[in-house]
C-alpha positions as CSV (number, residue, x, y, z in Angstrom):
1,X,0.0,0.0,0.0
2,X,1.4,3.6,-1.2
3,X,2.1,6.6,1.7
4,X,-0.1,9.0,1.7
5,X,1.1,12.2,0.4
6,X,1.1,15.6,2.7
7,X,1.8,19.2,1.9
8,X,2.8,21.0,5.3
9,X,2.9,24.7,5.6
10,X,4.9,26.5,8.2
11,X,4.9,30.0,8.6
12,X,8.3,30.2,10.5
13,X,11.5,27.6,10.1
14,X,10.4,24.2,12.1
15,X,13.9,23.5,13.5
16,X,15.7,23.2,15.8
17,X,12.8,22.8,18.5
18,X,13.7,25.2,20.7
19,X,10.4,27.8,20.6
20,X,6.6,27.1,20.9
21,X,6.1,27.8,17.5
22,X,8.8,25.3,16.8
23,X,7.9,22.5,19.1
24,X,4.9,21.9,18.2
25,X,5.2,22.1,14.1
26,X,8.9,20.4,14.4
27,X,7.6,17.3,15.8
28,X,4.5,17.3,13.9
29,X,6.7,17.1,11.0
30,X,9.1,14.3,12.5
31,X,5.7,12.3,13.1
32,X,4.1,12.6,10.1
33,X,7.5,11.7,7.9
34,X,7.8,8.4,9.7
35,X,4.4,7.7,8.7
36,X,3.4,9.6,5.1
37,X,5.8,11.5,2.6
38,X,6.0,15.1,3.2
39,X,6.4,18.0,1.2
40,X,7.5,21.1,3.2
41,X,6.9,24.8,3.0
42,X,7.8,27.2,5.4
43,X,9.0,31.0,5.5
44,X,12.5,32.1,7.5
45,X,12.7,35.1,9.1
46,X,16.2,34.2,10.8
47,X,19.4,33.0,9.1
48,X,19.2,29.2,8.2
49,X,21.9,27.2,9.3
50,X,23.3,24.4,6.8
51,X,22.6,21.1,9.6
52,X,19.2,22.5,9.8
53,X,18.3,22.0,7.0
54,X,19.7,18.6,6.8
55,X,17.5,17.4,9.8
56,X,14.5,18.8,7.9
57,X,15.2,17.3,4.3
58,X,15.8,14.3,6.1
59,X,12.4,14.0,7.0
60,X,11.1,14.9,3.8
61,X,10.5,14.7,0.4
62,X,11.0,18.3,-0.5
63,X,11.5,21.5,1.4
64,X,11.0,25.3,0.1
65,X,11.6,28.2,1.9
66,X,11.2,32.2,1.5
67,X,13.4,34.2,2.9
68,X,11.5,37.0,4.8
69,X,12.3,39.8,7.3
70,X,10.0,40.9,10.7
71,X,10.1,44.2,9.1
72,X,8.5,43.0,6.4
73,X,5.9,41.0,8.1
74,X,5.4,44.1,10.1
75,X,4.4,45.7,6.8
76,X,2.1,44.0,5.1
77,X,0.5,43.7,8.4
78,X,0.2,47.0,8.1
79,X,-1.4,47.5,4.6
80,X,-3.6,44.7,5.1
81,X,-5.3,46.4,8.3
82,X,-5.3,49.2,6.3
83,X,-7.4,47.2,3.4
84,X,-10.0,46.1,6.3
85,X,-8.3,42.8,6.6
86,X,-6.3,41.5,9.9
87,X,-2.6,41.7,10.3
88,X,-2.5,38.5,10.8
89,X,-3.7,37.4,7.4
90,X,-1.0,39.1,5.4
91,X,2.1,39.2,8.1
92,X,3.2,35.5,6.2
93,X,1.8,35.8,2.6
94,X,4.8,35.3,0.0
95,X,3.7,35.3,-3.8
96,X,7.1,33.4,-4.4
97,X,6.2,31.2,-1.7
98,X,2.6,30.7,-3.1
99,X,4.3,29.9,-6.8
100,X,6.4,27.1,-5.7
101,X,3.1,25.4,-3.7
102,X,1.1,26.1,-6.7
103,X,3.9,24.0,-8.8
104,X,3.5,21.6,-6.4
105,X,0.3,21.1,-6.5
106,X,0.2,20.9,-10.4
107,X,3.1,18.1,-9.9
108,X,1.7,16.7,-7.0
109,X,-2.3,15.1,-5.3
110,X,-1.9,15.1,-1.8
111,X,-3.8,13.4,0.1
112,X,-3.8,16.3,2.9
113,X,-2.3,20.1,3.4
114,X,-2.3,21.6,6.5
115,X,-1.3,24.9,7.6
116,X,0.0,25.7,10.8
117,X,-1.5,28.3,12.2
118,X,-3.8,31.2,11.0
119,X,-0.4,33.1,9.8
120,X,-0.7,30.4,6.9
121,X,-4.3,29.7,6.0
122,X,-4.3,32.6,4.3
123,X,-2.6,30.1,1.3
124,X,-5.6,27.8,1.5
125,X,-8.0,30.8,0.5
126,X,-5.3,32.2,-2.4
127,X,-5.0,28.3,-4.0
128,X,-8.8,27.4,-3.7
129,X,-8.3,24.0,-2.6
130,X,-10.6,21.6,-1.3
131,X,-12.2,21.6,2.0
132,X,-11.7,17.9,2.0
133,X,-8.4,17.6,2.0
134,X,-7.1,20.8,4.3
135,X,-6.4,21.0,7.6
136,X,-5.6,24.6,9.7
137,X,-4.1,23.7,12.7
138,X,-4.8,26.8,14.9
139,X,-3.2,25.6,17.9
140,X,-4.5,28.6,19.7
141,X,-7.5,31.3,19.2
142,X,-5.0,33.9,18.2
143,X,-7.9,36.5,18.3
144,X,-8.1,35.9,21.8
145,X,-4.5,36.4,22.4
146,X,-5.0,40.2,20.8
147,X,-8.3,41.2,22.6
148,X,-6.5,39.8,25.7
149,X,-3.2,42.1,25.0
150,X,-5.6,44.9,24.7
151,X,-6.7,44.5,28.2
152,X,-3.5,45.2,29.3
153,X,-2.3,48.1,27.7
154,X,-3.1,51.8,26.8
155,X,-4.4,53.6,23.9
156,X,-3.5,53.7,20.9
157,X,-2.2,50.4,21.6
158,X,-5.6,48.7,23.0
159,X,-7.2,50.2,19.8
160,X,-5.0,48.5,17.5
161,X,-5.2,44.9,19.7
162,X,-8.8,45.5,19.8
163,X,-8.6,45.5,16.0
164,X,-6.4,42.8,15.0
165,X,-8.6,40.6,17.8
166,X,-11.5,41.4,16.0
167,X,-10.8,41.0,12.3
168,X,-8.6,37.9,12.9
169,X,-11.9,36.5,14.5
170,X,-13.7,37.3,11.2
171,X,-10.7,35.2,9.5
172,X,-11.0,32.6,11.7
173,X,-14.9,32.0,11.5
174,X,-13.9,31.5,7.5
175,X,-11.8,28.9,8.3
176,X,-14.8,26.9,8.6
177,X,-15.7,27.0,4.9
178,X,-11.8,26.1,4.2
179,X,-10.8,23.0,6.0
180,X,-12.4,19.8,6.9
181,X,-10.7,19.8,10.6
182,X,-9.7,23.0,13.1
183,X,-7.0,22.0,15.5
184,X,-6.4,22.9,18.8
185,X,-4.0,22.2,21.1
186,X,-6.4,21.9,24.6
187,X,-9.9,21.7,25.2
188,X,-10.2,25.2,26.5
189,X,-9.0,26.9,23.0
190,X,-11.3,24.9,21.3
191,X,-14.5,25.7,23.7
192,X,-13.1,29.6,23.1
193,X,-13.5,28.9,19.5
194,X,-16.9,27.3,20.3
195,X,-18.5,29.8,22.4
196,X,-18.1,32.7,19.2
197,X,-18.6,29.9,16.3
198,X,-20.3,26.6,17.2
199,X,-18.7,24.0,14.5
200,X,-18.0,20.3,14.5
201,X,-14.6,20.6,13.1
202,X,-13.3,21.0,16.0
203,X,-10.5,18.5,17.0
204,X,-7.8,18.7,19.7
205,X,-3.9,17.4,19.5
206,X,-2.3,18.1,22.7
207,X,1.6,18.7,22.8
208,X,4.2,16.8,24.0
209,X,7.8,16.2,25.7
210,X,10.6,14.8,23.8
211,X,11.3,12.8,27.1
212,X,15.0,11.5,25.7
213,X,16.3,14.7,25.4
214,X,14.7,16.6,28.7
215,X,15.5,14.2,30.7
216,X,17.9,14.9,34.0
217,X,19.4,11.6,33.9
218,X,20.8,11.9,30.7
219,X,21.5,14.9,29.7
220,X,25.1,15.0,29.7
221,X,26.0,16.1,32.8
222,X,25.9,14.4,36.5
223,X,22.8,15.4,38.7
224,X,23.9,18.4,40.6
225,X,24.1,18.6,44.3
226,X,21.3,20.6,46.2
227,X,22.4,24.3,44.9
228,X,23.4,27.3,47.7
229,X,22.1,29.9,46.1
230,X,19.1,28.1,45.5
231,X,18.3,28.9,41.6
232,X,15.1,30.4,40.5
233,X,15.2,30.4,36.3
234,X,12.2,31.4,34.0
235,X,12.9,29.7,30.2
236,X,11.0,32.0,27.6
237,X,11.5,34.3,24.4
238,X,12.1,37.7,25.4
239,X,10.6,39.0,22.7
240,X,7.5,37.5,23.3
241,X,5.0,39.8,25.3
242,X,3.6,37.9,27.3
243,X,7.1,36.8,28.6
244,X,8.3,40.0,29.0
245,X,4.9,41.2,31.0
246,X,4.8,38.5,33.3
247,X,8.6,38.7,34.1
248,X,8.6,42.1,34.6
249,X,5.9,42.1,37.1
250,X,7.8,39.3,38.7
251,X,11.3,41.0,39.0
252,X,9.2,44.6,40.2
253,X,6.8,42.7,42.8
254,X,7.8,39.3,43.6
255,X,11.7,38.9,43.1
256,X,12.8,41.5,45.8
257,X,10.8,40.1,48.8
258,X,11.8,36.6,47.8
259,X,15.5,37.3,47.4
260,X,15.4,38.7,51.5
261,X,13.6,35.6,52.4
262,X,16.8,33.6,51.7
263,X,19.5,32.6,49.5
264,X,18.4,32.5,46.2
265,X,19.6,34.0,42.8
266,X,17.1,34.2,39.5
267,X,17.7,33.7,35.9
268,X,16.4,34.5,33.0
269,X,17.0,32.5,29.4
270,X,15.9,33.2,26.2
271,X,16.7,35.3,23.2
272,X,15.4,39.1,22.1
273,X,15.2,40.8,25.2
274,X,14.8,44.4,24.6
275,X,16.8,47.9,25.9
276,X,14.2,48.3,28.4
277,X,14.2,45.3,29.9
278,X,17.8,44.8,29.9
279,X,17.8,47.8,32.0
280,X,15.5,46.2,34.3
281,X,17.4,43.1,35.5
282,X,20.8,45.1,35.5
283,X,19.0,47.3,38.3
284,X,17.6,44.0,40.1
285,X,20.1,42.6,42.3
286,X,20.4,38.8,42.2
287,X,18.7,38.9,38.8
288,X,20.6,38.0,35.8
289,X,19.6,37.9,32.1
290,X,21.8,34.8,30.6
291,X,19.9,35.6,27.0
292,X,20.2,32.8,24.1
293,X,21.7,29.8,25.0
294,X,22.0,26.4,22.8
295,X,20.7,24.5,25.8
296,X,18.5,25.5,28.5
297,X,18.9,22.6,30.1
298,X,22.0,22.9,32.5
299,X,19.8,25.5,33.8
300,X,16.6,23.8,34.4
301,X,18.9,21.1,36.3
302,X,18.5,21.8,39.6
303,X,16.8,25.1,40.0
304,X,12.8,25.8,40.7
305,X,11.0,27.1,37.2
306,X,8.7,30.1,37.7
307,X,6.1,30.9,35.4
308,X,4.8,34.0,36.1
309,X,2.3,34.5,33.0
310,X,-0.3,36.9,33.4
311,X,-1.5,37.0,30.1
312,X,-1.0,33.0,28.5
313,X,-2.9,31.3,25.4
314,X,-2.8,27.4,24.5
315,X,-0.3,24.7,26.3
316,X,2.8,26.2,27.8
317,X,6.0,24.1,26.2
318,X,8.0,25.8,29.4
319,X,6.1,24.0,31.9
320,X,6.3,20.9,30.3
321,X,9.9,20.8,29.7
322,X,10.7,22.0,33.6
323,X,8.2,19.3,34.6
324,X,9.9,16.8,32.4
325,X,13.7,18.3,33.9
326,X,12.4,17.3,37.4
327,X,12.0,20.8,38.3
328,X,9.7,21.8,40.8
329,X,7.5,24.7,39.0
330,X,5.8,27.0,40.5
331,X,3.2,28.7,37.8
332,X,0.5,31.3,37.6
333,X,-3.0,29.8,36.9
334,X,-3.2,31.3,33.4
335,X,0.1,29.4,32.6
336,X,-1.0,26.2,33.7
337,X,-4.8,26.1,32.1
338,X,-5.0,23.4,29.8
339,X,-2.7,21.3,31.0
340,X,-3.6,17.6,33.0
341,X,-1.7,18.4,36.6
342,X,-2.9,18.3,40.0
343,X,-2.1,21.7,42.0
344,X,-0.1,21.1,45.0
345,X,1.5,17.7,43.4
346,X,2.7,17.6,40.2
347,X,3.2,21.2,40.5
348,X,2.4,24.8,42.5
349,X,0.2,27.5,41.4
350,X,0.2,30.7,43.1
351,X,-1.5,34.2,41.6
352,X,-1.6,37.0,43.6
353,X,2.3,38.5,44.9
354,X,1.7,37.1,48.7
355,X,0.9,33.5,47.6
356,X,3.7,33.6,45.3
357,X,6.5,34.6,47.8
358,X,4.5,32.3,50.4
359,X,5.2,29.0,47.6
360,X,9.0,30.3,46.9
361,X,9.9,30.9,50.4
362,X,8.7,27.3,51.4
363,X,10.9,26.0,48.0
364,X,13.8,27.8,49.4
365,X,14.0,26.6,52.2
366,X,12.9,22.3,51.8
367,X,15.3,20.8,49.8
368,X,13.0,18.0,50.2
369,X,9.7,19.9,49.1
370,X,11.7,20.7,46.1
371,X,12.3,16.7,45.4
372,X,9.5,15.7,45.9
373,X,7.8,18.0,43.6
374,X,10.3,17.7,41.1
375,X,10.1,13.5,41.4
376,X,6.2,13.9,41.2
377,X,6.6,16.5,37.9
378,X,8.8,13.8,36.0
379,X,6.5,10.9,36.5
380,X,3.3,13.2,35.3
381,X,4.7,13.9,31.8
382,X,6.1,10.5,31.5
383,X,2.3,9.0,32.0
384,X,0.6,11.7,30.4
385,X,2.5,13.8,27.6
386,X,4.8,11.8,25.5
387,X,5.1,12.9,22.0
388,X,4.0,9.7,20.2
389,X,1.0,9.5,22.8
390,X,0.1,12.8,21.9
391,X,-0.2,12.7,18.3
392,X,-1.8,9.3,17.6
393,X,-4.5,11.1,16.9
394,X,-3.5,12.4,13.9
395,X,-3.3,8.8,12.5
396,X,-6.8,9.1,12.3
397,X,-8.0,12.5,11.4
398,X,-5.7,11.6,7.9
399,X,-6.1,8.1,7.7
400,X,-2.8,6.8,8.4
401,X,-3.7,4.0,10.4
C-alpha cells in the first residue's frame, strides 16, 4: 500500500525545536515523515543554518523556503489592516512562496495540506483547494490572544489589539468553509473557539515532551548537588509579550521580597530581550539575564521554574519541559490552564504577589519539598505527555492507520 502524500505549511523555520512555535510544528513534521511522505513549506525570518536543513530534508520529500524579514511581516500587516483585513492574514503571505506550492500542487495530489496556524491559512483561501483535503491547525484562538493584549495596555495600543482581535476573529470564522478539521491544542481553545462559532470541526492534539532529550538523567552532565544559592530560572522568548509582562511584574513585585527571604539567585533565558528590559534586570540585584543559550537545560537542572504568565494562550511548552527536567515549578493559573496536573503535586500554582512569595519561600528553604515536587513533575509527563501518545490522533484525522 502507497504513503499518503502531505503538503505542510509552516509559517516560521520548524527546526531546531527550541520555541513554541517550533515545538509543536517540528515534531508534527518528525511524526508525520515516519508515517506519510511530506512536502515542506515554510518562510524564514532568521538566518538558516546548513545542519538544519539537513534534519529537515531528512524527513522529507521536498522543502522550500522564503526568505522573509519581521520588518516585512510588520508591513504588510500594516497595509492589510489598512485594506479592512487583519494583520495577521498578510504578516506571512509570500507570492514566491505561493508559486512554488502552486507548482506543487500541479506536480503533486496530496492526500492532505495543513497549515500551521492562522499566519498560513491565508494560502488555503489564495490556492482554492478543497475543504476535504485541508487542515488549519490553529493551535491557539490567536484573536483571543489580541483582545486579551488589549486589556493590558493603553491607547493607541488597545485600539489596535482591539482590532487585529476582532478581524482575525472574522478570519477565523472563515476557516470553517476552508478545512475539513480546526486544530487545537487543549480543550479550552477549542471551547473559546466554540463559544463565538459553534462548529463540529473541532478536534484537539495536545503537545508533548521529547522525554530522551529533557531528561535529568541523561543529559550529559551528573545530577547536581542541592544548589546554595538556590536557583530560580524562567525559560522564555524575550521577545515574546507575554514573557516580557509577566517577568517584569515578577522582578518589580515578587523577586525582591523573595530574594530577602533567603538565598536564592534568579535567571532568565531566552533570546530578544529588549533595551528596556535589559535595564530592568541590571537594576535588580540577584537577577541575571543569561539571554540565548544552545541549551536551557544545564539550567533547568536543579533550579525551581517560575512561570509567572499573566497574560498565556494554549499549552505552555515551558512548563512541560521544567516538569519533564524534574523541576519543581511554580506557575500562575493562566500558565497552567490546559494542561492535566494536580495543583499542589505535580506542580504549585500561586496568583496574587503574597501567595507567590508564600510558595517560593517554602521551595527555598525544603530541599525536600523541592524533590518531591520535582520527582512527582517527572512521573506526570512520562504518564501523560509523551510525543507519540500525543499525536496518535492524527493517524486518524488523515487516515494513516
Amino acid at each position: 500500500m502507497s504513503r499518503k502524500r502531505i503538503l505542510y505549511l509552516v509559517h516560521r523555520t520548524p527546526y531546531p525545536p527550541n520555541r513554541g512555535h517550533r515545538i509543536r510544528s517540528f515534531h508534527w513534521l518528525d511524526y508525520l515523515s515516519q508515517r506519510a511522505e511530506v512536502d515542506l513549506a515554510f518562510l524564514a525570518d532568521e538566518p538558516l543554518e546548513e545542519d538544519h536543513l539537513t534534519e529537515l530534508r531528512f524527513r522529507c520529500q521536498r522543502v522550500a523556503w522564503v526568505r522573509t524579514s519581521r520588518l516585512g511581516q510588520r508591513m504588510r500587516g500594516i497595509l492589510s489592516l489598512l485594506r479592512g483585513r487583519s494583520a495577521t492574514e498578510a504578516a506571512f503571505y509570500s507570492p514566491r512562496l505561493e508559486r512554488t506550492v502552486r507548482r506543487w500542487l500541479a506536480e503533486t495530489t496530496y492526500d492532505a495540506v495543513i497549515a500551521y496556524c492562522s499566519s498560513m491559512a491565508i494560502y488555503l483561501r489564495r490556492l482554492g483547494l478543497s475543504p476535504n483535503r485541508c487542515i488549519v491547525d490553529l493551535v491557539d484562538v490567536d484573536s483571543q490572544k489580541w483582545l486579551d493584549y488589549a486589556e493590558t495596555v493603553a491607547f493607541p495600543q488597545a485600539f489596535l489589539y482591539h482590532l487585529e482581535g476582532n478581524r482575525l476573529r472574522r478570519f477565523e470564522r472563515e476557516l470553517d468553509h476552508l478545512a475539513k478539521f480546526l486544530i487545537f491544542v487543549t480543550e479550552q481553545e477549542s471551547q473559546i473557539f466554540r463559544e463565538f462559532h459553534p462548529t463540529e470541526k473541532i478536534r484537539v492534539v495536545e503537545n508533548g515532551v521529547d522525554l530522551a532529550y529533557f531528561d535529568p538523567a541523561h543529559s550529559g552532565e551528573p545530577t547536581p548537588a542541592p544548589q546554595t544559592p538556590v536557583r530560580l530560572v524562567f525559560v522564555g522568548a524575550m521577545d515574546y509579550y507575554p514573557n516580557v509582562d509577566g517577568v517584569t511584574w515578577f522582578l518589580r513585585e515578587i523577586w525582591p521580597r523573595v530574594r530577602n527571604a533567603g538565598d536564592v539567585v534568579f535567571d532568565i533565558v531566552g533570546a530578544g530581550a529588549g533595551k528596556s528590559f535589559w535595564r530592568l534586570v541590571e537594576a535588580t540585584p540577584g537577577a541575571r539575564l543569561v539571554g540565548n543559550v544552545p541549551d536551557v537545560r544545564p539550567y533547568l537542572r536543579g533550579s525551581v521554574s517560575v512561570v509567572p504568565l499573566r497574560i498565556a494562550r494554549g499549552l505552555q511548552n515551558k512548563v512541560l519541559e521544567a516538569m519533564a527536567m524534574g523541576c519543581p515549578v511554580v506557575a500562575s493559573p493562566a500558565a497552567l490552564e490546559g494542561l492535566d496536573v494536580a495543583v499542589g503535586e505535580d506542580v504549585l500554582s500561586a496568583q496574587d504577589v503574597d501567595n507567590w512569595v508564600e510558595q517560593l519561600t517554602q521551595l527555598i528553604h525544603s530541599p525536600e519539598m523541592r524533590s518531591r515536587l520535582g520527582a512527582a513533575a517527572r512521573a506526570k509527563i512520562e504518564k501523560r505527555y509523551q510525543w507519540p501518545d500525543r499525536l496518535r490522533v492524527l493517524d486518524d484525522l488523515l487516515g494513516l492507520s
